[in-house]
C-alpha positions in Angstrom: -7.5 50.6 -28.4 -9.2 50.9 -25.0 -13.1 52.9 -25.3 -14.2 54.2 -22.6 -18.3 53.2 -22.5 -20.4 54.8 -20.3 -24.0 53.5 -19.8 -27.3 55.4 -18.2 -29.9 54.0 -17.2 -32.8 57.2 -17.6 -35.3 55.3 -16.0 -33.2 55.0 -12.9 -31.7 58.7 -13.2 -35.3 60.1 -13.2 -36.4 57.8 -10.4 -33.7 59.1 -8.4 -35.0 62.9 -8.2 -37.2 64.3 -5.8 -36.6 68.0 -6.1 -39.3 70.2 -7.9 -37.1 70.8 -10.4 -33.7 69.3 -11.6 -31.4 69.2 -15.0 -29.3 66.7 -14.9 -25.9 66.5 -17.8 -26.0 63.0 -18.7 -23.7 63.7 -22.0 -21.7 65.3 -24.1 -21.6 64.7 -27.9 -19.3 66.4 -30.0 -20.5 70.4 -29.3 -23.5 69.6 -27.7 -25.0 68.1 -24.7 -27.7 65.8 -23.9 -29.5 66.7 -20.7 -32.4 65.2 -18.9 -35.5 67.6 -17.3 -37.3 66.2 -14.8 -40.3 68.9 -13.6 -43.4 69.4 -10.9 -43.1 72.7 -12.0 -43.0 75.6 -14.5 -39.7 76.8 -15.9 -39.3 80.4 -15.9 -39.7 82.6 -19.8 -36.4 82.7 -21.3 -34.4 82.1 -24.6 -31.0 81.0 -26.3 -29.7 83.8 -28.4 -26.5 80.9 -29.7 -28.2 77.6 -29.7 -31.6 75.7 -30.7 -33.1 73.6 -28.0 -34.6 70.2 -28.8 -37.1 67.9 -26.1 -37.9 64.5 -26.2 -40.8 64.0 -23.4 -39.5 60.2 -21.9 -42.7 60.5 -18.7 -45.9 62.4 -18.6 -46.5 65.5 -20.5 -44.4 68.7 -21.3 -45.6 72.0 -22.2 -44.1 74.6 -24.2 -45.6 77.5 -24.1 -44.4 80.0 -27.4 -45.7 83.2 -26.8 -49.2 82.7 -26.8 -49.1 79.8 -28.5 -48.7 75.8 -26.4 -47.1 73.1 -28.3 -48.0 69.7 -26.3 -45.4 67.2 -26.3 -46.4 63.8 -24.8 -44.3 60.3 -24.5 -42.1 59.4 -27.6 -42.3 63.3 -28.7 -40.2 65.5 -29.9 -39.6 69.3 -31.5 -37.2 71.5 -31.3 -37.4 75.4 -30.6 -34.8 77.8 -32.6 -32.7 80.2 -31.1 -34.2 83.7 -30.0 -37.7 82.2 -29.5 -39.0 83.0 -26.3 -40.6 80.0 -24.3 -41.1 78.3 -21.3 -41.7 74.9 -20.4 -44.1 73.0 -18.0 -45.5 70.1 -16.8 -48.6 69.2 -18.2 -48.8 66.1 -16.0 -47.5 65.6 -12.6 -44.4 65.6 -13.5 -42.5 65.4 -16.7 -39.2 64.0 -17.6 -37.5 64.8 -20.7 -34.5 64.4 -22.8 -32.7 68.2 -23.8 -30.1 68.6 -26.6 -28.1 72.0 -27.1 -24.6 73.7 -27.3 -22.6 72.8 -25.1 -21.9 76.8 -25.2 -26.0 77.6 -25.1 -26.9 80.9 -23.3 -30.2 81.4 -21.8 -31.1 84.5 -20.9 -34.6 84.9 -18.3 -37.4 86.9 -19.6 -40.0 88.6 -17.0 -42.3 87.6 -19.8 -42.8 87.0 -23.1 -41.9 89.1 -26.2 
């Protein structure tokens, strides 16, 4: 039986972006997918009306701001926000890089603001 093991090296990946903003696929598992976040800036409002999201900050600080509500998240963290709740995420440091896991399928549909 030949396995095909792919390795990542997230320390590397998140060195290796410079834009503002950037999520990167890094892997699928069964129907979900594991993405990495890397952020100097706010993410626009929006929600998932098919999938929960869950972040795990791996640098700095995110912010997730829940109407008017901000649930901090700093190195080693991790929550998850269920479908249909509006949010948006920030940096609360310089930048932040984190580790996303949804449906594969996951909609997200941009809010002008929140509900």
């Amino acid at each position: 039986m030949d396995t095909q093991i792919s390795l990542i090296n997230l320390i590397e990946t998140a060195a290796a972006v410079a834009e503002p903003y950037a999520n990167l696929t890094l892997a699928h598992v069964n129907d979900h997918v594991v993405r990495m976040s890397v952020m100097t800036e706010s993410f626009y409002w929006h929600h998932h009306p098919n999938s929960d999201e869950t972040f795990l900050v791996l640098e700095g600080e995110l912010l997730i701001d829940i109407g008017d509500k901000t649930v901090s998240l700093t190195r080693g963290e991790m929550t998850t926000i269920p479908k249909n709740v509006p949010h948006r995420t920030r940096p609360g440091t310089a930048r932040s890089v984190n580790l996303t896991v949804e449906l594969v399928t996951m909609e997200t549909v941009r809010l002008d603001q929140p509900l």
